[in-house]
C-alpha positions as CSV (number, residue, x, y, z in Angstrom):
1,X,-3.7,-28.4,-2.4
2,X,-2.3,-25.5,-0.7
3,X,-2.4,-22.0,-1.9
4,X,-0.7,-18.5,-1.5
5,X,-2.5,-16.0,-1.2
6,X,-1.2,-12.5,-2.6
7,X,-4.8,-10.5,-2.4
8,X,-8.5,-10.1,-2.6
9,X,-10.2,-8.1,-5.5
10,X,-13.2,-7.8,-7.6
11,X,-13.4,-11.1,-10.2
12,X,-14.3,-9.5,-13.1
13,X,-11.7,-6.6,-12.8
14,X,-8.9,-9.3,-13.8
15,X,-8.7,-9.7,-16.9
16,X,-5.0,-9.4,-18.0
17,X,-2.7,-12.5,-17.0
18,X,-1.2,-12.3,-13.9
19,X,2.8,-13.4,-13.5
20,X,4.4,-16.2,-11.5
21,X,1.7,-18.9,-12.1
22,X,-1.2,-16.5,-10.2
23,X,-4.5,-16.9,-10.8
24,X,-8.1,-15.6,-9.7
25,X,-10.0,-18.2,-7.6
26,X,-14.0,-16.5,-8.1
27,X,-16.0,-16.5,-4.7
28,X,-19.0,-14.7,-5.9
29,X,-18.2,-11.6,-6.8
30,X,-15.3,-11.5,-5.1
31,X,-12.1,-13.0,-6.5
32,X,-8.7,-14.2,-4.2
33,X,-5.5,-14.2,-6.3
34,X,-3.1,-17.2,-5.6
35,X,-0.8,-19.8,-6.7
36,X,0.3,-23.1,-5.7
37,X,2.6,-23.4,-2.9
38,X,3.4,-26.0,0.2
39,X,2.1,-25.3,3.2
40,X,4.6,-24.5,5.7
41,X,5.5,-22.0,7.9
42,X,8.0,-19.0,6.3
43,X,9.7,-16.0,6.7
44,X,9.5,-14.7,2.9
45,X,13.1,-13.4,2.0
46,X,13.6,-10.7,-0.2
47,X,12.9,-12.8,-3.4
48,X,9.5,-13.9,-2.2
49,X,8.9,-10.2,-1.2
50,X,9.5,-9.1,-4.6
51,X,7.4,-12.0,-6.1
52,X,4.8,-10.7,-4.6
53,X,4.7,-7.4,-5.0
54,X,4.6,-7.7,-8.5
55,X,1.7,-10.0,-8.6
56,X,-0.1,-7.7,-6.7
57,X,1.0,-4.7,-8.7
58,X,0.1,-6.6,-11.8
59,X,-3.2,-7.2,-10.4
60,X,-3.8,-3.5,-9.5
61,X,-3.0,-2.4,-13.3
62,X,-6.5,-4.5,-13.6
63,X,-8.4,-3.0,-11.0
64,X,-8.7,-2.5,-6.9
65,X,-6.9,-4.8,-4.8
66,X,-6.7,-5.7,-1.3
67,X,-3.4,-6.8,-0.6
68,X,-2.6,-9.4,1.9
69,X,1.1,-9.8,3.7
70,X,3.7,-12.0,2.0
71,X,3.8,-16.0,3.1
72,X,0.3,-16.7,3.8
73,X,-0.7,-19.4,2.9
74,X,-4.4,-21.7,3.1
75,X,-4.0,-25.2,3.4
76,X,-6.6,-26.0,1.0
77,X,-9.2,-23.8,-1.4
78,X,-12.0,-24.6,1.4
79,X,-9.9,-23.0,4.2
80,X,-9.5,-20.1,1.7
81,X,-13.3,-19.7,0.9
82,X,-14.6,-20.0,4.3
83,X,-11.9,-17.4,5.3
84,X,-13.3,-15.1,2.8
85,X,-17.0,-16.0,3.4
86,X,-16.5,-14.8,6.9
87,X,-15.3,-11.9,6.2
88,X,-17.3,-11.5,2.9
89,X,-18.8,-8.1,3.7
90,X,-15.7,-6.5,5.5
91,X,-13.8,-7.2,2.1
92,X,-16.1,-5.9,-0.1
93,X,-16.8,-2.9,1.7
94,X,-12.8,-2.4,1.6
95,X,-12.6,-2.9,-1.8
96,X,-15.3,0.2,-2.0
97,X,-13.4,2.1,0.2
98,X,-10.1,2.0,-2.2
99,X,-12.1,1.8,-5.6
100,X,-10.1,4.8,-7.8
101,X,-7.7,5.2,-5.1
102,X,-4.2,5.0,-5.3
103,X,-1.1,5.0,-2.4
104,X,1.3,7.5,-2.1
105,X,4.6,7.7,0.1
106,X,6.4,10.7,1.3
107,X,9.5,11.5,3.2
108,X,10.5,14.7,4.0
109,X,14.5,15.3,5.7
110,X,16.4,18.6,6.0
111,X,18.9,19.6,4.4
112,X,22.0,21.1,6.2
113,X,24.2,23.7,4.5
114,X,26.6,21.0,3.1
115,X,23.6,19.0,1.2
116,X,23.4,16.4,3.4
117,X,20.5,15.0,4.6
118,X,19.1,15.6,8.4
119,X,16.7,13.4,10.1
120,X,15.9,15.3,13.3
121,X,15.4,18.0,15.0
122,X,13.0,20.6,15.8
123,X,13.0,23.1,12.7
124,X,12.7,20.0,10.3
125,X,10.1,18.6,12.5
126,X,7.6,21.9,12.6
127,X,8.1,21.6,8.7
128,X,7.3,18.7,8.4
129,X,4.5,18.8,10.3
130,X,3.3,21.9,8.2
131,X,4.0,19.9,4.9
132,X,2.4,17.0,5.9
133,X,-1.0,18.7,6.9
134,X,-1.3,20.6,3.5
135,X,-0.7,17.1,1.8
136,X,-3.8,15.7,4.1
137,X,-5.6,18.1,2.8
138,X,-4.8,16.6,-1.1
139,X,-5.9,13.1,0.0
140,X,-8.5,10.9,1.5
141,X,-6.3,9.3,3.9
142,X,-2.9,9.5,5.5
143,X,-1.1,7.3,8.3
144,X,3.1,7.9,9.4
145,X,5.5,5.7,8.5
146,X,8.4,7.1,10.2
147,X,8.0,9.7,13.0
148,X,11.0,12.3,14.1
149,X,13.0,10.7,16.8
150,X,12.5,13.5,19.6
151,X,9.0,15.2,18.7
152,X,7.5,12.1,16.8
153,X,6.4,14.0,13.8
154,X,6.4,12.1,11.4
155,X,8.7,12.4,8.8
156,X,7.2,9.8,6.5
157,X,3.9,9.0,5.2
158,X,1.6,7.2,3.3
159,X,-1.2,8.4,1.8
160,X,-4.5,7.5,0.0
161,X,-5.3,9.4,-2.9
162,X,-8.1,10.0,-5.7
163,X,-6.2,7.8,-8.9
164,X,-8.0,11.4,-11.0
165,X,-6.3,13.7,-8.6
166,X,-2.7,12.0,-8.5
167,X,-1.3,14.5,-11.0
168,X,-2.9,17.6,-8.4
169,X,-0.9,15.3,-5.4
170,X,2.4,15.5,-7.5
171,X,2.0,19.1,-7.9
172,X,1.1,20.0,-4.2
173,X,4.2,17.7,-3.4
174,X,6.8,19.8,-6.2
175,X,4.9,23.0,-4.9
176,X,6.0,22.2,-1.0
177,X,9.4,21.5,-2.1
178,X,10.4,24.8,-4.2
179,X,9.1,26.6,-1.4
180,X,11.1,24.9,1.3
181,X,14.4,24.6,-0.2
182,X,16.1,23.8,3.0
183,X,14.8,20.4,2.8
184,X,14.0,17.3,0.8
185,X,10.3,15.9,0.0
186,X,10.5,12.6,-2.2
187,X,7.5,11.1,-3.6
188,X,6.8,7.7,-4.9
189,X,3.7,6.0,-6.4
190,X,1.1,5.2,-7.2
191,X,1.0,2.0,-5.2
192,X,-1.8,-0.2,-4.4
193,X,-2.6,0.8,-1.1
194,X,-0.7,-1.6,1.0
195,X,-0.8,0.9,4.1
196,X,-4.5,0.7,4.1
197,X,-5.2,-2.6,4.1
198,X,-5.0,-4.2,7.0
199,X,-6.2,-8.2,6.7
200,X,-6.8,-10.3,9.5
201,X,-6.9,-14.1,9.6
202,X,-8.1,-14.9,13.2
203,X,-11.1,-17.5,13.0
């Protein structure tokens, strides 16, 4: 029976029920949360992308999480386990790596003097740059998302950061933006840390 595969974790993490018929297959002490599905090729629409971010949102409520990317699917539970025995260790350690840690996202545009928002440009790059590095500082990680089109700054982020120290993250983040009125620095999160994960399925 094919399955689709929404992410690894620790087994004895999940505990609560998990929505849209997802379950916890154990392999040792590692657990792969899936449902049923057919086993064809797909592009997930927008519906199956939402599906599965909340079955792997529901799953992080329970504990760390290693997401995978939506549509992938195993043709049977022994494709799935020897997938994960091979990378057994490589998971595990990953799942160490993330334990207590939570994603963030941040975009920072100007602000012109009618209100509207500004995507380039030098001045909103250097500031950005300079917001960016004091919120490195606040977190374990960070990677761009979105980088100014002429300096490639980036003007978006992700960032991995201490679940205990979120509330010190949000404050850094309302800190940098009462102090740099002439632009706009949104926050959202906690995520699971979808930007940190990256999952491979080569043989």
């Amino acid at each position: 029976m094919p399955f689709r595969l929404y992410a690894i974790c620790n087994h004895d993490d999940q505990h609560d029920p998990l929505p849209e018929g997802a379950t916890v297959l154990g392999i040792r002490e590692l657990g792969a949360i899936v449902s049923d599905a057919e086993y064809a090729a797909e592009s997930p629409d927008e519906e199956a992308i939402e599906r599965h971010a909340r079955v792997v949102e529901a799953a992080f409520a329970n504990g760390e999480v290693l997401p995978v990317p939506p549509g992938t699917i195993f043709r049977n539970e022994a494709a799935l386990q020897r997938w994960v025995e091979l990378h057994y260790v490589t998971l595990a350690d990953a799942l160490t790596f993330v334990a207590g840690r939570v994603g963030a996202r941040v975009h920072i545009s100007g602000v012109d003097r009618e209100g509207d928002e500004v995507e380039s440009g030098t001045d909103l790059a250097e500031k950005a740059a300079e917001m960016m590095r004091a919120l490195r500082r606040h977190s374990v990680a960070g990677v761009p998302l979105q980088r100014e089109h002429t300096t490639a700054v980036p003007l978006g982020s992700a960032f991995l950061v201490e679940r205990s120290h979120w509330k010190d993250f949000q404050a850094e983040v309302e800190r940098l933006q009462e102090s740099n009125r002439r632009t706009h620095v949104s926050l959202t999160g906690p995520w699971p840390p979808y930007d940190f994960v990256r999952v491979e399925f080569g043989s």
